[in-house]
N, C-alpha and C positions, 0 to 999 in steps of 0.2 A: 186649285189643284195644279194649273201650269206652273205656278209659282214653286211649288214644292221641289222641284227637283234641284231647282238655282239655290236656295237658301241652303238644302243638304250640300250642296257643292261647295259655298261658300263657310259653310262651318268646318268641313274638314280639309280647307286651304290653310285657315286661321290656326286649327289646331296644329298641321304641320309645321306653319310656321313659327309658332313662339315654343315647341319644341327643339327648331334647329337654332332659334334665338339663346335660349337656353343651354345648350352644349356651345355657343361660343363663348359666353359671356361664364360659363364654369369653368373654375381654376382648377384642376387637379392636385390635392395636394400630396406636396413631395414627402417623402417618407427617408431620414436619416439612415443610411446603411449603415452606419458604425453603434447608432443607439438602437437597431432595431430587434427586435426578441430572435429575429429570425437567424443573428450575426453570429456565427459561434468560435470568431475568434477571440483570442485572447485580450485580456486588457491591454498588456503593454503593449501589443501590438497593434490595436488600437488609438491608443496615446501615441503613437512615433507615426502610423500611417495621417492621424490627424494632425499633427507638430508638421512634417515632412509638406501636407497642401495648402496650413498657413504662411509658413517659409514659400513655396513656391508663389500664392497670389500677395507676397509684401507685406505678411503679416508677423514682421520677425519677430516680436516680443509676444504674441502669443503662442508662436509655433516654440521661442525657447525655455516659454514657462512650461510647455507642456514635456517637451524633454527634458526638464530638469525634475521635473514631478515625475516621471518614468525612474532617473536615475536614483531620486530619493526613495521612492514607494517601491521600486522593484530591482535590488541590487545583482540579484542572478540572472536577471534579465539576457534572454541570448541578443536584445537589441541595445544594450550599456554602448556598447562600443561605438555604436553604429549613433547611436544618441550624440556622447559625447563630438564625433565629429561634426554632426550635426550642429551642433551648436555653434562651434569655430566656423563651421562654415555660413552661416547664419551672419555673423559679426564680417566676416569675409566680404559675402555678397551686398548687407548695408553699405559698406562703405564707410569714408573719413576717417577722419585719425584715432579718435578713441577707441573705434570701432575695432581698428585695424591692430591697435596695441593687444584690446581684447582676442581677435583672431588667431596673433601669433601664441599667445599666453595658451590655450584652447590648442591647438595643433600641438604646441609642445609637451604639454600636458598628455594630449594623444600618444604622443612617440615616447613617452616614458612610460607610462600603465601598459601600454600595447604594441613595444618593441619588435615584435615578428608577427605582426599583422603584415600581410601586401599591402594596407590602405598605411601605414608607417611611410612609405615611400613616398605618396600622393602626398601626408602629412607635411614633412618635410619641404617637398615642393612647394607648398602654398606657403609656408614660415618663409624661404626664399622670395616667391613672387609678390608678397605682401613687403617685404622691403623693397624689393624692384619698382612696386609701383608709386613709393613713396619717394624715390629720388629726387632730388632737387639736378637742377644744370650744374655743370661743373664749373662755375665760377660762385656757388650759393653752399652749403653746410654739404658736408661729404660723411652725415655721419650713416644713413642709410645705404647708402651706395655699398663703403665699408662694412656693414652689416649683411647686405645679399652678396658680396663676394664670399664672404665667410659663411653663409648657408648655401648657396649653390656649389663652392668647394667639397661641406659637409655631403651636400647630398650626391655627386657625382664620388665619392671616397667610399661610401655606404653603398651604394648605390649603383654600381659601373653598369650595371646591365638592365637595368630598370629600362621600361621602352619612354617612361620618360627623359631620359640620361640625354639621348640628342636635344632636346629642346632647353635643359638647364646649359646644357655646355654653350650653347648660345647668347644665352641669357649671362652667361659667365664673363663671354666675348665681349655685349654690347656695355655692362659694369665699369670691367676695366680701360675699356674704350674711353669713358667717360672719368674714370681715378684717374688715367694718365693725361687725359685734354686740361684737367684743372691743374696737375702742376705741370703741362707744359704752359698753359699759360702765365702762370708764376716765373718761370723760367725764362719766358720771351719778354716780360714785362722789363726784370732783371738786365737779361742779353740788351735790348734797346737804350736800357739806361746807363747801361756800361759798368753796369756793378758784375766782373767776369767772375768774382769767387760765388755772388751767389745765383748767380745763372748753373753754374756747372754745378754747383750742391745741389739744382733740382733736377738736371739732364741727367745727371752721372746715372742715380737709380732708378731715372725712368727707363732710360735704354736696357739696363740688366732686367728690369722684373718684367717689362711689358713689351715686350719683343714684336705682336702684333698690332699696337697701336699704330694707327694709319699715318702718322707723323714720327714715328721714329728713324726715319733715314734725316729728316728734316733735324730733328734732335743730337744725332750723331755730327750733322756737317755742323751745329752751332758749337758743340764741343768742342770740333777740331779749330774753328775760328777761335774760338773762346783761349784755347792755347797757342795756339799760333800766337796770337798778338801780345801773348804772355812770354813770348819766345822758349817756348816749350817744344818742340817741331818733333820733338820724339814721341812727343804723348798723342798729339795733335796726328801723327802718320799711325798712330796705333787706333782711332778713331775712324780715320779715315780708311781701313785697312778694313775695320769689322762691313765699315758701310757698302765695300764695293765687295766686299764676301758676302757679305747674307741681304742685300736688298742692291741684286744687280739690274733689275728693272725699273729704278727708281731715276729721276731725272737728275737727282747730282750726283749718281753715277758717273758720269763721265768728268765732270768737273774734281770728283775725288780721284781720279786717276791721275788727272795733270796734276792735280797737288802733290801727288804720290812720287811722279817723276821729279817732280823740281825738288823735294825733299831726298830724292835719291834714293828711296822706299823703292821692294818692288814689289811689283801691281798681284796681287793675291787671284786666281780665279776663282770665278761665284761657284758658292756650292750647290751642288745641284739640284738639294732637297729644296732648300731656299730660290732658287730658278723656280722649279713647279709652283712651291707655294704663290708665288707673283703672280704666273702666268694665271693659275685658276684660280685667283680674288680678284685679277684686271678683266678675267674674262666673266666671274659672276656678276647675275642681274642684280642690281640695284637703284632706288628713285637716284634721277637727275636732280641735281643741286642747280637751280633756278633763283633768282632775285626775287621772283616771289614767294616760293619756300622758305627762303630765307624770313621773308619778310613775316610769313604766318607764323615761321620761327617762336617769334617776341612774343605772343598770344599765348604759347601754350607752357606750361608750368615744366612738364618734362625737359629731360636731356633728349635734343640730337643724336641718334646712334646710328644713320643713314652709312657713314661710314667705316661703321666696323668690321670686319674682318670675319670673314663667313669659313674657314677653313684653318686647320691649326690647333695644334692644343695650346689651351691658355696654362695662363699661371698657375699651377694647383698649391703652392706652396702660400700658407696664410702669413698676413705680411703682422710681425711682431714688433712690441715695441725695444723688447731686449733682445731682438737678435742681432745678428752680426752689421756691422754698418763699412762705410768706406773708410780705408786706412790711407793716405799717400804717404810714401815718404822715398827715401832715395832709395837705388837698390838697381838692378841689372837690367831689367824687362819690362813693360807695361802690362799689369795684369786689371783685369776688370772685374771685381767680383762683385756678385750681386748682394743688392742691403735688406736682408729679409729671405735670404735662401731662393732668389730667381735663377740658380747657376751660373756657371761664373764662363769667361773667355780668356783667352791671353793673346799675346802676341810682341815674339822679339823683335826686337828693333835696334839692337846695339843701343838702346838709352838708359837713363839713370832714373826711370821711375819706376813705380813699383807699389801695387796697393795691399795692405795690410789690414788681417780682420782682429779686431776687438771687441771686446761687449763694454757697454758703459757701465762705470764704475768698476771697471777689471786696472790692475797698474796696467799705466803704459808702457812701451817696452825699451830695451833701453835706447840710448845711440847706439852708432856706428864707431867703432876705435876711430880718433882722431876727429871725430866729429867740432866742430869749432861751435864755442856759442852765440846764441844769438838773440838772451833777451835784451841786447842793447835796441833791437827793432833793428834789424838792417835785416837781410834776405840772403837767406842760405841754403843752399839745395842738397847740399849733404849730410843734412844736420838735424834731427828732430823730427818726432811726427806726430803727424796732429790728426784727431778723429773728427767727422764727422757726421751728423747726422740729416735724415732724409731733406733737413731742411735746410740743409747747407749751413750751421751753426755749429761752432766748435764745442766739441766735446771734453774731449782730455788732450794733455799736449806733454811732451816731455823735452825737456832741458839737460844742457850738461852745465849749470852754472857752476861755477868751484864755488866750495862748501867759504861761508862766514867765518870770521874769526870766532864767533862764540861755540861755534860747532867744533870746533879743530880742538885737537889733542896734543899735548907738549910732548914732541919727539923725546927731546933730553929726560924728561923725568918720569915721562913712561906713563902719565896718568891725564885724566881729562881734566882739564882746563876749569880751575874756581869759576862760579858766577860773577864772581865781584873781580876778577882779573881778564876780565876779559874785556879786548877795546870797542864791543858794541856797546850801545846806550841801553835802555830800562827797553826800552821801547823797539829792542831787533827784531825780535818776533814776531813782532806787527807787520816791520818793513819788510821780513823775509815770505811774509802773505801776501804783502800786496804786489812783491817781487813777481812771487809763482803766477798769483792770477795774472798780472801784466803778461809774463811769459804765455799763458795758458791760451790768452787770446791772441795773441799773435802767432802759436804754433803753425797755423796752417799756411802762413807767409813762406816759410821754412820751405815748401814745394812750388807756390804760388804764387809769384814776386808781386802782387799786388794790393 
């Protein structure tokens, strides 16, 4: 009987405890919101909130089969739109290349079905930053780079007010930053090797179209060297005239001014909008350029754009390949026009050059009365002009050679001249080709005594 009360004691310790045993060791099971009887939304809505949290935990291929099965099975769907995005951005967020071709394909797609949607805008955007993020450095293929200049152009044109417009305009900056570092490097390679026609064929239109690349004062004084030593001093102070105008905080500033005196040029004051712009890009924050930055440099696949230019409108003008290109030839004034519609500059100088727009494959125009010829190869500064283009390679060139005897017409007898009386060979035709072309490539000599 004393016993009884311990054992009652001890049996309902036991029962409590493989009770609480029992609620640790049960799972409760989870019950699916989107399959549950209780769920009363829709399917497709359904299928896109379920697509939307396998894309979110890195489930992109089954979050985009299930938006694609949305778009298939439900085409009135008020979430199509929002799908399709969804998809592109799907391809976006994986990553790589194929990925990425996908993405832009998808966004584009978007912005043609769904033209006045606000998400059109964002669309856009992301066709832009998916070439951005594909750039190579500017010494490797430029054919992306080229491709987000012409989508971030696209989308700030469409677009001006968009609240994302400041951060494309950016993205615009650090682009061309990087188009202009690669043919200024072409340029510098050129300039060092003393090849001076095709250094200038790459400064000429980098200085007209990219006006806020971080090296174009640098550009400008290799110009004015570049003719200088070609004894050119008129072209070379028209050069040197734009540099201490518009980039009067630059350090060969003052060295283009003494060129400017000894050339008898006079010294131009900076323009003012060009002053500000200096002052707040020397005064904006940005990373120090360090030996070991540099050094991390080599590691990383992108472009460098640490120095690009935080202020300013860039290029908007898209660079073509038939549009207008550099003309020199002789003529009154030095005028600078840009190859690709960058806007143009001038400035007199009492000199005899003078640049002229053509399109390729347009005639070229003619001489000058008196012009003297010069496909003997000798160098003539009054005489012919020769186009070229962004790559500093001749284009078209025109000649005054006097016409062949098979060409010519008998004054006396009033009529053109037999085949068989005339003193060329079988073969003038030929020579009068190979004449032209010789002429063709030496056109640019005709400005450029080199």
């Amino acid at each position: 009987m004393r016993r009884l009360p311990l054992l009652l004691m001890s049996a309902l310790v036991l029962v409590s405890a493989s009770q609480a045993n029992a609620q640790v060791f049960h799972k409760k099971k989870k019950v699916n919101k989107s399959t549950d009887a209780t769920n009363t939304a829709e399917p497709d809505k359904q299928l896109y909130d379920k697509a939307l949290n396998d894309i979110k935990h890195g489930r992109h291929e089954v979050g985009r089969l299930n938006l694609q099965t949305l778009i298939n099975t439900y085409p009135d769907s008020e979430f199509l739109a929002k799908a399709k995005l969804a998809i592109a951005d799907s391809y976006y967020k994986e990553g790589g290349t194929a990925n990425t071709t996908q993405a832009i394909a998808g966004y584009k797609d978007f912005i043609v079905f769904f033209p006045f949607l606000p998400e059109a805008a964002y669309a856009q955007m992301q066709v832009a930053m998916a070439n951005y993020n594909e750039m190579a450095k500017p010494d490797r293929d430029s054919t992306h780079c080229k491709m987000a200049e012409e989508e971030f152009q696209t989308f700030l044109q469409k677009y001006p007010k968009d609240p994302l417009a400041p951060k494309a305009e950016q993205r615009l900056r650090e682009v061309q930053e990087v188009l202009a570092e690669g043919q200024f490097r072409i340029a510098y390679y050129y300039y060092v090797k003393g090849d001076r026609r095709a250094s200038a064929g790459r400064l000429a239109p980098l200085v007209a179209r990219y006006p806020l690349y971080s090296k174009s004062d640098e550009a400008l004084w290799m110009l004015a060297d570049v003719f200088e030593k070609s004894e050119r001093k008129d072209i070379a102070g028209g050069y040197l005239t734009l540099l201490v105008k518009n980039y009067p905080l630059s350090k060969k500033a003052p060295l283009a001014k003494d060129k400017l005196k000894s050339f008898g040029v006079p010294i131009p004051q900076p323009d003012p909008k060009a002053l500000a712009w200096m002052t707040a890009e020397q005064n904006a924050p940005r990373p120090k350029e360090t030996p070991v930055h540099r050094a991390m440099g080599i590691l990383h696949n992108g472009p460098d754009v640490h120095t690009t230019a935080q202020s300013g409108r860039p290029q908007m003008e898209p660079e073509s390949d038939n549009g207008p290109t550099e003309t020199l030839s002789g003529g009154n004034r030095t005028t600078l026009v840009s190859s690709g519609g960058g806007g143009s500059s001038s400035s007199s100088s009492g000199s005899t050059a003078v640049v002229e727009t053509v399109r390729p494959g347009d005639p070229a125009p003619a001489n000058p009365a008196g012009a003297e010829d010069t496909s003997s190869g000798t160098s003539d500064n009054s005489g012919g002009t020769a186009t070229t283009n962004g790559d500093g390679n001749a284009v078209s060139s025109t000649d005054t050679a006097p016409a062949t005897d098979a060409a010519k017409t008998d004054p006396a007898a009033g009529n053109t001249a037999d085949a068989t009386k005339t003193a060329a060979p079988a073969a003038g035709d030929a020579n009068n080709n190979q004449k032209e072309s010789s002429s063709k490539k030496k056109g640019l000599k005709k400005l450029i005594p080199w």
